[in-house]
N, C-alpha and C positions, 0 to 999 in steps of 0.2 A: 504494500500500500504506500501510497506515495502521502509521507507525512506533511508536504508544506499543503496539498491542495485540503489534508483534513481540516489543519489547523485555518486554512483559507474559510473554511464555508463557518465552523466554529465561532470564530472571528466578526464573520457580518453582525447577524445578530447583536453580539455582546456590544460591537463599536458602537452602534446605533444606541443601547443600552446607555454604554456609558457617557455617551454625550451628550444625550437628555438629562443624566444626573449632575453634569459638569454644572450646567445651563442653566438645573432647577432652583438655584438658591441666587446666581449672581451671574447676568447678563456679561457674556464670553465674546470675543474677536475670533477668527479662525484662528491666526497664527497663534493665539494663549490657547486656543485646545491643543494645536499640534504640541506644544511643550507642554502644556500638563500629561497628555497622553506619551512623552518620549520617558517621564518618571515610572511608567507601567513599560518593559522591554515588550512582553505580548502583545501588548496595543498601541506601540506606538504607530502612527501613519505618516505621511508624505500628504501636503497641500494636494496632489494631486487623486489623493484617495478623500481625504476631510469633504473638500468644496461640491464634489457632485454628492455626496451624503446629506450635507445641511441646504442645500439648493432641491432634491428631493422634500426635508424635513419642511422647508419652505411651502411647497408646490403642497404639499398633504396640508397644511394649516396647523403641524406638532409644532412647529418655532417661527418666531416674527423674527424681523429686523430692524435694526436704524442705526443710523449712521453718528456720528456724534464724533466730534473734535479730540486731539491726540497730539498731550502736550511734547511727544517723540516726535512727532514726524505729520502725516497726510492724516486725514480723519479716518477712523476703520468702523468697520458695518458690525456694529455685538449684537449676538442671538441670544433671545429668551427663551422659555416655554411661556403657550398658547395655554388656556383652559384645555384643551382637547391634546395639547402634551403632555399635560401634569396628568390627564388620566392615563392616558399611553403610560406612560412613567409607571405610575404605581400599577398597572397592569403588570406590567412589566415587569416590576419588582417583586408581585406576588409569583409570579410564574415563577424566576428567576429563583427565590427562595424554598419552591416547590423540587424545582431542577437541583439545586445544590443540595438539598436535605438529600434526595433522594443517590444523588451521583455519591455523595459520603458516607450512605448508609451501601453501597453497591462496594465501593473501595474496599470498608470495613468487613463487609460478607468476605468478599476475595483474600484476604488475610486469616479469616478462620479455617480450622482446620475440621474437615470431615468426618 
């Protein structure tokens, strides 16, 4: 099995995941998710993976934009969550919580002995 395409499909999902929760307390620029996501080595991305994710997020109505002044340099465009993100989100989260109890409880089994 070719390990980078598992960890590929693995991946979508969760990235999506975690950058609604990046989003959901304090309105983010792209370039500040690409560097809070390079602190994670499994999630870190490339501008070129981030921008057509949150341009999707956009197009669905899970995150707004605006634009707003930038005492560094050009103005940059921060994302929030939408009322209909913050539910995504905690969907999300509940699933997610479901998945992990259950992936941990499967780990654990596989370590007992017969």
């Amino acid at each position: 099995m070719d390990m980078s395409e598992w960890t590929s499909q693995a991946r979508r999902g969760i990235l999506e995941y975690s950058i609604l929760l990046l989003i959901s307390k304090k309105s983010r620029y792209g370039y500040e998710l690409v560097t809070l996501l390079d602190q994670w080595e499994p999630l870190a991305v490339t501008e070129g993976t981030l921008y057509p994710l949150l341009r999707r997020l956009l197009k669905e109505k899970y995150i707004d934009s605006q634009w707003k002044e930038s005492e560094a340099g050009p103005p940059r465009k921060y994302y929030s969550l939408t009322e209909a993100g913050h539910r995504l989100m905690e969907a999300m989260s509940l699933e997610w919580s479901k998945l992990s109890t259950a992936m941990n409880q499967i780990v654990m089994y596989r370590g007992e002995k017969s």
